[in-house]
NUTIZA-237738 format. One record per residue (C-alpha): residue in three letters; x, y, z. Coordinates in steps of 0.001 Angstrom, whole numbers, padded with zeros to 6 digits, always signed. Layout:
N
AlaXYZ ...
END
This chain:
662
Unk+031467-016956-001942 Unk+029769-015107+001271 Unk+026467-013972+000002 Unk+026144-010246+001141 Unk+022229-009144+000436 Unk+022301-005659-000713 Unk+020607-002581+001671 Unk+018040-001296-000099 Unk+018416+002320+000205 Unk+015946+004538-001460 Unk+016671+007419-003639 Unk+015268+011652-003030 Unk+013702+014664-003629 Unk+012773+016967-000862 Unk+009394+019236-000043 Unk+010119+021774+002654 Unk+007484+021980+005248 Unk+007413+025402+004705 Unk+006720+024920+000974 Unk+003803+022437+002203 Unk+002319+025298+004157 Unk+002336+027743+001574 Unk+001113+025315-000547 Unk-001834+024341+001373 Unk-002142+027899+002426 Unk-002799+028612-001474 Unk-005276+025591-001053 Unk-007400+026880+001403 Unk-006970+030364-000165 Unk-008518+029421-003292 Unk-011235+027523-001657 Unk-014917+028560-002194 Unk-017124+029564+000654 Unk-019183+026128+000112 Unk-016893+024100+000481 Unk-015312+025733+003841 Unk-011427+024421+005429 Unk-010987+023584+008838 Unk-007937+023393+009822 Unk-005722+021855+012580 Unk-002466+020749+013309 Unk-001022+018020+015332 Unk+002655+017340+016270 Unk+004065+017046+012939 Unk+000019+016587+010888 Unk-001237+019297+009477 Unk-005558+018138+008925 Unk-007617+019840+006969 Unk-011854+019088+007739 Unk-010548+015801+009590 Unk-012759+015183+012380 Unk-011501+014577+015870 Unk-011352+011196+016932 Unk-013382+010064+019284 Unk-011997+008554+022124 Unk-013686+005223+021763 Unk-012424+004768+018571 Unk-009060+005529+019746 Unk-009163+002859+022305 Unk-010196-000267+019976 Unk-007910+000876+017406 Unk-005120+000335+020349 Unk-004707-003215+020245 Unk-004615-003495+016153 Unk-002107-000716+016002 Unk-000261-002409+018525 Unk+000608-005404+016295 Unk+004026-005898+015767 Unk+006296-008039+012958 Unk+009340-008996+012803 Unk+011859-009383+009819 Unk+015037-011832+009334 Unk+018043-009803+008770 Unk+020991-011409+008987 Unk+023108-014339+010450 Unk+025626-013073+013352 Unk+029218-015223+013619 Unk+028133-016152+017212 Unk+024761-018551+016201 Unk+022743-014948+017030 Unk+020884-013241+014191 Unk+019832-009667+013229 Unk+015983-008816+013243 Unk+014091-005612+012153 Unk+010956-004872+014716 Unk+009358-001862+016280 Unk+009122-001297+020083 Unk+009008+002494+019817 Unk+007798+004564+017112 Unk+009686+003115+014231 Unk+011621+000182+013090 Unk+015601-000474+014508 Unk+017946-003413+014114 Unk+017858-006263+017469 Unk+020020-009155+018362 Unk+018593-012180+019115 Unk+021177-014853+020643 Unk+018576-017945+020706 Unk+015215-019349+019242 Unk+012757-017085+021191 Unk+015133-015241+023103 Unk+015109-011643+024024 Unk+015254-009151+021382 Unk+018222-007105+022027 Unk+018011-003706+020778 Unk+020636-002384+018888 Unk+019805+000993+017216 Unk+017791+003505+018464 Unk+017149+006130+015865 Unk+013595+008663+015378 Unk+013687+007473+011788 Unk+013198+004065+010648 Unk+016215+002231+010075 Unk+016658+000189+006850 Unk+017515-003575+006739 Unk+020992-004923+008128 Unk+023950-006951+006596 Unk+026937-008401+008579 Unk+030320-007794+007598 Unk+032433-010273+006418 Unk+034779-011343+009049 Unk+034229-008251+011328 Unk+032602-010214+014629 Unk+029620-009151+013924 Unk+029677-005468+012522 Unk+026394-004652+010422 Unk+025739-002242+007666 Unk+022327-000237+007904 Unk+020420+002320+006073 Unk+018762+005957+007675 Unk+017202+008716+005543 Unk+015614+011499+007101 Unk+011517+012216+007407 Unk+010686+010044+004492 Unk+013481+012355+002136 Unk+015067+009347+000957 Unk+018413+010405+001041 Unk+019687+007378+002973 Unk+023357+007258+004565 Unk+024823+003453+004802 Unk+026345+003176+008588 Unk+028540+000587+009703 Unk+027525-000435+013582 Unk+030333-001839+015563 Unk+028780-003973+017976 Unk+032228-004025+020250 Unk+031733-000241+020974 Unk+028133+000048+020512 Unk+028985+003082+017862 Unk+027405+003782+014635 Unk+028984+005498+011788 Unk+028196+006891+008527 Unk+030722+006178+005817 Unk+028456+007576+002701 Unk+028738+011013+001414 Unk+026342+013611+003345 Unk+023500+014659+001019 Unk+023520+011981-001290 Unk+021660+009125-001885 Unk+023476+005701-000990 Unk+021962+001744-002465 Unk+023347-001718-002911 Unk+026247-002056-000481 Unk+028283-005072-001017 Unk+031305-006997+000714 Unk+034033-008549-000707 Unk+034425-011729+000945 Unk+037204-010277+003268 Unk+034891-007901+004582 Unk+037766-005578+003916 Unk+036000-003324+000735 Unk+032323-002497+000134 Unk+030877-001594-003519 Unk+027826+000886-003483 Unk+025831+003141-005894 Unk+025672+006876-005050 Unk+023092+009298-006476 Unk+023630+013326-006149 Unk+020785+015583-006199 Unk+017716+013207-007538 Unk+019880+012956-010998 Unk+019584+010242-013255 Unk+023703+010015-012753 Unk+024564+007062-010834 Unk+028519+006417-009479 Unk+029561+003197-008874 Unk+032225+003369-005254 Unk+034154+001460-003798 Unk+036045+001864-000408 Unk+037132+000677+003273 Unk+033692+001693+005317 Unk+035904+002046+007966 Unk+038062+004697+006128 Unk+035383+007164+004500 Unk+037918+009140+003198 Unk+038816+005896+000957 Unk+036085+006132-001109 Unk+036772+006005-005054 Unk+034881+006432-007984 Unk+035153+003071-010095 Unk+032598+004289-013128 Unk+029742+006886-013588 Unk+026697+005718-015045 Unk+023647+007070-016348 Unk+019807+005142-016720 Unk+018998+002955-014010 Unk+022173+001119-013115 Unk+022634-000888-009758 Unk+024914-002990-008000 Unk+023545-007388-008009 Unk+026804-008389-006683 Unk+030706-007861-005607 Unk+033323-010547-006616 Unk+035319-012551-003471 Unk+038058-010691-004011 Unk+036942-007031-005174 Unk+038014-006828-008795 Unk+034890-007528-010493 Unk+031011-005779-009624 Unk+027919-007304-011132 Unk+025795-004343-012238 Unk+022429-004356-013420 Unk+020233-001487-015543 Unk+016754-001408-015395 Unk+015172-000125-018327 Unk+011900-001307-017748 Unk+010008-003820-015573 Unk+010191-006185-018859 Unk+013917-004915-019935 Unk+016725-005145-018636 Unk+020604-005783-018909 Unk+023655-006871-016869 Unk+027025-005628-017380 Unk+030544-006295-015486 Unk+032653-003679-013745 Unk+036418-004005-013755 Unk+037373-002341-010522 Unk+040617-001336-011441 Unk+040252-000561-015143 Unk+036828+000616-014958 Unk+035820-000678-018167 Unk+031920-001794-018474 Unk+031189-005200-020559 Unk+027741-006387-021293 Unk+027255-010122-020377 Unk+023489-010052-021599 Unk+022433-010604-025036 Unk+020878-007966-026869 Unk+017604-008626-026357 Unk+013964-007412-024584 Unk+013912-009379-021729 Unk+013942-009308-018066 Unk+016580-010085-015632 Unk+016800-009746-011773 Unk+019766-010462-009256 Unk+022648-012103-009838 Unk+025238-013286-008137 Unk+028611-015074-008794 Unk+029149-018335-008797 Unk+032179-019757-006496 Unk+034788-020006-008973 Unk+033945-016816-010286 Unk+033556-017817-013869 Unk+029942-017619-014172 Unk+027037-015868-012528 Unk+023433-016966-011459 Unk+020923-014764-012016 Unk+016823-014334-012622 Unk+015464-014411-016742 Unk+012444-014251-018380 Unk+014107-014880-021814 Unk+011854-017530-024174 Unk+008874-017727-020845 Unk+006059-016014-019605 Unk+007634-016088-016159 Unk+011145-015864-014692 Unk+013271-018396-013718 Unk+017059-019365-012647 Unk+019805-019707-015067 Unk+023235-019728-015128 Unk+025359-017697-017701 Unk+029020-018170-018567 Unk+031180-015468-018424 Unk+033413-016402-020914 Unk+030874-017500-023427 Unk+027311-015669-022125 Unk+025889-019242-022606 Unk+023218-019810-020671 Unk+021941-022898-019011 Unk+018616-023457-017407 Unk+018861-024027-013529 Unk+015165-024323-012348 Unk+012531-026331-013575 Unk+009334-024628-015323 Unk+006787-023984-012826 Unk+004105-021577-014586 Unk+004901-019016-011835 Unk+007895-016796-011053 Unk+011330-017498-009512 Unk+011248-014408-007401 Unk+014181-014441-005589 Unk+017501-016881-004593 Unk+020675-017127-002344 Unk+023666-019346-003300 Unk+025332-021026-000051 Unk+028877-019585+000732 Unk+030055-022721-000583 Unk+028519-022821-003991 Unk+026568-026065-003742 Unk+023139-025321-003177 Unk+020755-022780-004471 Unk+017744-021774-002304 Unk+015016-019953-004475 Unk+011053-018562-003824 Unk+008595-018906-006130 Unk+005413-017219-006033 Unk+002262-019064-006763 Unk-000384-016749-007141 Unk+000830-014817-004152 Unk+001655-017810-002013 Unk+005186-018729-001661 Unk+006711-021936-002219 Unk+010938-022375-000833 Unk+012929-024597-002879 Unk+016760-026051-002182 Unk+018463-027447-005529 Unk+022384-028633-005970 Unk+024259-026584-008434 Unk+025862-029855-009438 Unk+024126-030298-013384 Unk+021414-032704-012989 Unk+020451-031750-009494 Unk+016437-031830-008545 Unk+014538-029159-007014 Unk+013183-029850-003491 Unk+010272-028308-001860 Unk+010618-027091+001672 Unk+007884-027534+003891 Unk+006892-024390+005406 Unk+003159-022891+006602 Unk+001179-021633+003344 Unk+002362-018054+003237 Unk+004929-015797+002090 Unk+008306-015849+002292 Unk+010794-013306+002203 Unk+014727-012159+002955 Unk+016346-016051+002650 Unk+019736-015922+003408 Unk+022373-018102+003949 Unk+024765-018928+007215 Unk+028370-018296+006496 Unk+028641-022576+007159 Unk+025700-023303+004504 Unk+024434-025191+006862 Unk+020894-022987+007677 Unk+018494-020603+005902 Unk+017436-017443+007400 Unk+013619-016012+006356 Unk+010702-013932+007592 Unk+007130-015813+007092 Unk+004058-014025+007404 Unk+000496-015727+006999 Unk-002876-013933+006417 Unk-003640-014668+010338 Unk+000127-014047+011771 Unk+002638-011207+011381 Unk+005456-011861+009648 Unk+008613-013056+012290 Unk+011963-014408+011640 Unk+012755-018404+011055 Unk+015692-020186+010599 Unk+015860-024075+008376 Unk+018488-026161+009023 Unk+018663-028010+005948 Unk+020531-031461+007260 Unk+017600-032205+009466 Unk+014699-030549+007551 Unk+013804-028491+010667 Unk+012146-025162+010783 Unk+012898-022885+014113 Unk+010988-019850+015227 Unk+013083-017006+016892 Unk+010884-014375+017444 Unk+006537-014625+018233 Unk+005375-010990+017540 Unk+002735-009592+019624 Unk-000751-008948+017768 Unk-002211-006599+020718 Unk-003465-009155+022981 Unk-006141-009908+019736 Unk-007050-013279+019684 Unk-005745-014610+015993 Unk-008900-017381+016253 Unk-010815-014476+015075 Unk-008569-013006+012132 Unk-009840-013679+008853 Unk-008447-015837+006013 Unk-009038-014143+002281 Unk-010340-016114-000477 Unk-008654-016259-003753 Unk-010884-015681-006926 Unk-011339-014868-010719 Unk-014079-012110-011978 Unk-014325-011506-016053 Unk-013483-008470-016887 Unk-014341-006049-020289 Unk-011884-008085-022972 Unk-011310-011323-024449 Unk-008665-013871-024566 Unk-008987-016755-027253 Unk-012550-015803-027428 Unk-013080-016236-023676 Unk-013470-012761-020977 Unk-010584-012134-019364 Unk-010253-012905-015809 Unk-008327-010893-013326 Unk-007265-012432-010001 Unk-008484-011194-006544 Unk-008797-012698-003234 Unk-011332-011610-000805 Unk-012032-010894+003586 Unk-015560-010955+004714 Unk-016776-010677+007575 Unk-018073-013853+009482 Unk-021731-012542+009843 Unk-022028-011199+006023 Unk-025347-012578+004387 Unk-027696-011245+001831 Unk-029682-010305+004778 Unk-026632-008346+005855 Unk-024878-006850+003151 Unk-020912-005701+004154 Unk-019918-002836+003025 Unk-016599-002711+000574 Unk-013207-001507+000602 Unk-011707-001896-002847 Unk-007625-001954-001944 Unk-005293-001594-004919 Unk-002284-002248-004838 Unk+000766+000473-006061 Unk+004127-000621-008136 Unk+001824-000287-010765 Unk+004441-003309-010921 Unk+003122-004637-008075 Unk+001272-007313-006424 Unk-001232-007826-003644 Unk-000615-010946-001553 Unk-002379-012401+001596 Unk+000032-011590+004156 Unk-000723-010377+007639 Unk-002467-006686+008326 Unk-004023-005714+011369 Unk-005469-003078+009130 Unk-007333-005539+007034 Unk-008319-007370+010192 Unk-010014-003984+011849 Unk-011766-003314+008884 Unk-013382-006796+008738 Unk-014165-007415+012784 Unk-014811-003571+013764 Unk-016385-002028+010923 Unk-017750-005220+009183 Unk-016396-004586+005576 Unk-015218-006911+003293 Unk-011938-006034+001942 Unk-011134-006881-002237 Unk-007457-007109-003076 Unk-007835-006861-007073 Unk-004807-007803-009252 Unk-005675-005543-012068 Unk-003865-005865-015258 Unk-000177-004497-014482 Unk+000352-006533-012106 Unk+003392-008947-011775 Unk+003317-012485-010854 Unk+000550-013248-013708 Unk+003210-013455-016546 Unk+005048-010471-018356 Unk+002213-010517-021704 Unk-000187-009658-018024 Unk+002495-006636-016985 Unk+002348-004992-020597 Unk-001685-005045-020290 Unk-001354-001214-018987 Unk+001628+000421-020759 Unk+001224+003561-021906 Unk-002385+004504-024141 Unk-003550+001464-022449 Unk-003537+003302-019464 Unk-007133+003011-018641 Unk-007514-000494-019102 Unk-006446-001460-015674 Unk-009379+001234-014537 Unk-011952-000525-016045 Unk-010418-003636-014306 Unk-012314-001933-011386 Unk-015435-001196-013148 Unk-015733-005173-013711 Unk-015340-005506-010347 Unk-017814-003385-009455 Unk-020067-005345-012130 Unk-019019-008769-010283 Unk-019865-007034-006354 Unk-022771-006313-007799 Unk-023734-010182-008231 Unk-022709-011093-004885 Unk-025753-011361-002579 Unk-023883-010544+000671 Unk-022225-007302-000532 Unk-023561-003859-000811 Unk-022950-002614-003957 Unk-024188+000399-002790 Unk-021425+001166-000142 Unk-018350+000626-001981 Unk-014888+002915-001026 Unk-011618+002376-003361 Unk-008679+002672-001483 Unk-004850+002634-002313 Unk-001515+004035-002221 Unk+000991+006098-004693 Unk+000176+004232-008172 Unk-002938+002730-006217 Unk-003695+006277-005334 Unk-004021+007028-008915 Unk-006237+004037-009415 Unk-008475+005305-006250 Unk-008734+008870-008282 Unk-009218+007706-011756 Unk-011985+004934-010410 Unk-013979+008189-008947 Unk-014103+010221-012098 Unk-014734+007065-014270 Unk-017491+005530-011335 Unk-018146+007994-009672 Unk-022190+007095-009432 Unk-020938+003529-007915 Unk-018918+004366-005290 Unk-019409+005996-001867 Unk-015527+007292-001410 Unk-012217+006948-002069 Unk-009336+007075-000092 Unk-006167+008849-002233 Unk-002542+007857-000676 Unk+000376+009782-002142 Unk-001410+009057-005109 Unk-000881+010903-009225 Unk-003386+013156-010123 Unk-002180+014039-013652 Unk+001111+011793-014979 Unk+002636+014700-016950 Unk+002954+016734-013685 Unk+004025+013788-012124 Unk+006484+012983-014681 Unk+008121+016760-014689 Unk+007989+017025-010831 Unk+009248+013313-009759 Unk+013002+012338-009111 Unk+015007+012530-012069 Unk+016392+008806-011223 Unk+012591+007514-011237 Unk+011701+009249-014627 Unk+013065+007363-017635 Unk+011691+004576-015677 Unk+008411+005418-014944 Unk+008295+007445-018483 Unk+008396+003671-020007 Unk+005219+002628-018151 Unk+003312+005905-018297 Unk+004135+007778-021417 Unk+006592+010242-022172 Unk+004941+012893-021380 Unk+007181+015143-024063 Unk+005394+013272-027034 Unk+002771+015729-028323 Unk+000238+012478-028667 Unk+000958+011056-025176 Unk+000829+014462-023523 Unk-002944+014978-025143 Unk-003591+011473-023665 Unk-002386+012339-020003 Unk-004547+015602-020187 Unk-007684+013252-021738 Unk-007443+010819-018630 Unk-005726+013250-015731 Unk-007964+012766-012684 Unk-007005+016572-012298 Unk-009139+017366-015598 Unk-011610+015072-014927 Unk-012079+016434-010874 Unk-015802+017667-011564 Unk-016643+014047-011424 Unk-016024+013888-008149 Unk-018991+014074-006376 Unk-018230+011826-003447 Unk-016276+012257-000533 Unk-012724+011655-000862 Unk-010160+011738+001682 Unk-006188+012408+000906 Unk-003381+011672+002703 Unk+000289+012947+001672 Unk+003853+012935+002964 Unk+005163+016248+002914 Unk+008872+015183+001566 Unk+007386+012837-000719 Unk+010740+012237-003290 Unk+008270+009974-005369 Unk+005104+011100-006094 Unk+005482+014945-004711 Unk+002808+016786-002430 Unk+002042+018987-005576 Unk-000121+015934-006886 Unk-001827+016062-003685 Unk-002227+019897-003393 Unk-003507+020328-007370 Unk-006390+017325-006577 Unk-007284+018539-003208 Unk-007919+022382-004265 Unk-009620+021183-007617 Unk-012249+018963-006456 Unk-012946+021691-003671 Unk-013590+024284-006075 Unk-015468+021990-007493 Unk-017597+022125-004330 Unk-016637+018422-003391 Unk-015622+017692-000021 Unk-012240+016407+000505 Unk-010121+015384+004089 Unk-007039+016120+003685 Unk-004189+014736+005985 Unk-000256+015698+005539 Unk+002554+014601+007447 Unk+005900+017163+007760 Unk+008365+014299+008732 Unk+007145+011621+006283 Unk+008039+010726+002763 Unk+006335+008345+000445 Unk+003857+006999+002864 Unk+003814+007444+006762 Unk+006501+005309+008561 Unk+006393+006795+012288 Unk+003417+004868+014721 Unk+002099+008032+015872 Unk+001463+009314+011885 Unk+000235+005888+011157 Unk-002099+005634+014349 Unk-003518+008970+013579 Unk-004038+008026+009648 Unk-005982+004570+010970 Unk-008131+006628+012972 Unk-008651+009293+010104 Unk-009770+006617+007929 Unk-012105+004747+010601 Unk-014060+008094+010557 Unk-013853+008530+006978 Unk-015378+004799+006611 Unk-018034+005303+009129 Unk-019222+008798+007033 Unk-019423+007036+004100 Unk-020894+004258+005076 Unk-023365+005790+007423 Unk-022330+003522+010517 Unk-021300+006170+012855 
END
């Protein structure tokens, strides 16, 4: 079977830029005279009471803004391969005949374009992914590398995921999404005929496509109910009758993919373990047989070779990742690749099964793309991304550690996992100030890859950066996931307050000068942290962050909010509502003493500028002073260089306030 990855395509719900100026119009309208607005407006940023920067911190920033990845994307018939990397302002798909060759640019778009998958027996044709300023309302294009022409074969105004190939090439499977509904149709057609495209079954609650039989008749869908829950069902193309394959039962799965003969699929389970791991279940049966071995740490991802023998699978060690190649024959062992300690990410299969693609990334190198050919055990570099003319002898390494926290576990304090930068010079004679980062998902993770960010704030500002795994937090075990859920909400918050207790020991860090920082569910965490800490910290900074989860929950896309309703709260329950007024950072905004600096993307589909406006105007008629940066062509998070240069910049000034370096 020719393993197609899926483009991840990302789902929508637009905010005008007008609505964003009447919005912050209504914000500065509302404002008392202590707390007075200046406002200012660059290219496409709207700043309110952000400084100018100075030109001198413009210029250092240059180099660590400068940095530049790149990411595996797929194999190309002619030995070549497909990379993702920025030369302009955003990301675009280049070829790369050799090992360290030129990188051939391929796409030139003002929006970032999504990963890339080859088609099937096309000579070389790729699928990619566009949206529009952050709206998330991606189109899938098919690039013909013969002409040099890109074009869209997805519906206009919809939202397009999970394109897969049959092994012809000839048919591709996809999910479409109208209008930010929870309604999901399942397509199939020729992406060279548009017009071909039929409707195979409508769905509703989280469904997506894991995989496309060889020849078209059967799709793999998946439904995610929760991160914890989920099911996996079979398509009949022509029929379009829906079986479930998965047993009844509360348990995770991710992927899946057939097997060769088509009889049985592979796929990720958590069923019976703390962690997730590789099975195989029979079609005919829904037996299911264990494939990898237990590890105490998740099977994150896999790729089956073309030719069904071997299975190549991550798993992530407390952020670290390990590769692993194992026969699908029963009996076979797993093998450990040797690669550099890092992560790993993207593997993929040749068409031959013969080599690996993957992007690695260390804590002192940018990620950039590798290939393993697995007869010979040898690992080839094909791209060396620049890092600004820095020199990488002076990047810092993080160090991984444990801090109790406010509960027990078999009569011992919890511990919650964190790993640390410090600056080289840091001593109790000179404290570093800290910058708390937490992470979003809340499903997520933070792991020691590269950022040039990180690396600034360590060499140029001399802070030490924490990357807390607060409870929520995959990779720790799915009891570690629940830890948050709904009324437990707060829990994870006072995860931070330990952490404060533990900076508080450490006799080269100022407890005293201590900024939480993070992005959309992070964001949250940066808000809650300053109405529940507010006499510990200096700052926060608030990216596309919730301010009050019922708001949240009514304004969000509808596809996002069964989901997120799971780990939140629905906020319809009478009980749950009171709760999400109780802890709302919005309620609680008088708190707020300390400066706090917000940054929002004005066609935010996720978390929508409303959560930034309601925060913003509260805590200033609170008399608090508040920075407030939004970007008109940006989404969840700034994508475009220039947005991203000016946020970096923002911040450096925002750090330097707070603590009283300037």
């Amino acid at each position: 079977m020719i393993s197609t990855r899926a483009i991840v395509l990302a789902l929508t719900l637009s905010v005008s830029p007008m609505a964003m100026a009447i919005a912050t119009a209504q914000t500065a309208a509302t404002t008392p005279a202590t707390a007075a607005v200046e406002t200012r407006t660059v290219g496409q940023l709207v700043m309110q009471n952000v400084p100018v920067t100075p030109e001198a911190i413009r210029e250092r920033l240059i180099q660590y803004t400068n940095t530049r990845a790149a990411s595996f994307q797929d194999f190309l018939p002619d030995g070549g391969i497909l990379i993702s990397t920025r030369f302009g302002d955003v990301p675009q798909i280049h070829e790369v005949k050799m090992p360290m060759g030129a990188r051939s640019q391929l796409t030139y778009y003002a929006e970032p374009v999504g990963g890339a998958a080859v088609r099937p027996n096309s000579g070389g044709s790729f699928v990619f992914g566009k949206d529009k300023g952050g709206d998330e309302f991606t189109q899938a294009y098919l690039f013909d590398r013969a002409t040099g022409l890109a074009k869209a074969f997805t519906e206009a105004g919809t939202q397009n995921a999970g394109v897969r190939f049959t092994k012809d090439g000839k048919l591709a499977a996809w999910t479409v999404t109208r209008n930010g509904t929870a309604v999901r149709d399942i397509v199939i057609a020729n992406p060279e005929q548009p017009d071909s495209r039929r409707l195979v079954y409508r769905a509703e609650g989280g469904f997506g496509i894991a995989d496309l039989s060889d020849d078209g008749k059967t799709i793999l869908l998946g439904q995610g109910i929760s991160v914890n829950y989920s099911k996996r069902w079979t398509l009949d193309v022509a029929t379009g009758t829906l079986t479930p394959i998965t047993p009844d039962l509360k348990v995770a799965y991710d992927g899946g993919t057939f097997a060769a003969d088509g009889k049985s699929i592979y796929i990720l389970t958590d069923e019976g373990s703390e962690f997730s791991y590789l099975v195989q279940l029979d079609l005919a049966t829904g037996a299911r047989t264990r494939v990898s071995p237990a590890m105490g740490w998740d099977v994150e991802g896999f790729d089956l070779s073309p030719d069904g023998k071997t299975l190549a699978y991550t798993v992530n060690e407390n952020g670290l990742s390990k590769l692993y190649l194992q026969g699908t024959a029963k009996g076979a062992k797993a093998e450990l690749v040797a690669l550099p300690v890092g992560t790993v990410g993207g593997v993929d299969w040749d068409t031959e099964s013969k080599r690996l693609g993957m992007t690695l990334s260390t804590a002192k190198a940018p990620g950039d793309a590798y290939t393993y050919e697995v007869a010979t055990k040898k690992l080839t570099r094909w791209t060396m991304s620049e890092i600004g003319g820095l020199n990488s002898a002076n990047f810092v390494e993080p160090s991984f550690f444990n801090y109790p926290t406010f509960d027990k576990v078999d009569g011992k304090p919890r511990t919650i996992p964190a790993f640390i930068y410090k600056p080289k010079n840091a001593s109790a004679s000179n404290q570093a100030p800290v910058i708390i980062n937490i992470h979003g998902g809340p499903e997520g993770q933070s792991r020691p890859g590269f950022s040039s960010t990180v690396q600034y704030w360590v060499n140029e500002l001399g802070a030490a950066v924490i990357f807390p795994n607060v409870r929520g937090s995959t990779g720790y075990g799915k009891t570690y996931v629940d830890l948050d859920n709904g009324f437990k909400r707060e829990d994870s918050v006072k995860d931070i307050g330990a952490l404060l207790d533990w900076i508080a020991t450490q006799p080269d860090l100022n407890q005293r000068k201590v900024v939480v920082y993070g992005g959309s569910y992070g964001g949250y965490m940066v808000l809650a942290s300053m109405t529940n800490f507010n006499d510990r910290l200096a700052g926060g900074i608030d990216i596309v962050g919730i301010s009050h989860f019922a708001t949240f929950l009514q304004n969000t896309n509808g596809y996002r909010r069964d989901l997120r309703r799971v780990e939140y709260g629905d906020e319809r329950d009478p009980a749950m509502r009171a709760f999400h007024e109780q802890i709302a950072p919005l309620n609680n905004a008088h708190k707020i003493t300390k400066p706090l600096f917000v940054i929002q993307g004005a066609n935010d589909p996720r978390v929508p500028i409303s959560e930034a406006d309601q925060i913003v105007a509260k805590v200033r008629n609170n008399g608090g002073q508040v920075w407030y940066m939004v970007a008109k062509d940006e989404g969840h998070g700034f994508a475009k260089k220039g947005n991203r240069d000016a946020q970096r910049e923002a911040e450096t000034l925002f750090f330097q306030q707070v603590f009283g370096t300037k």
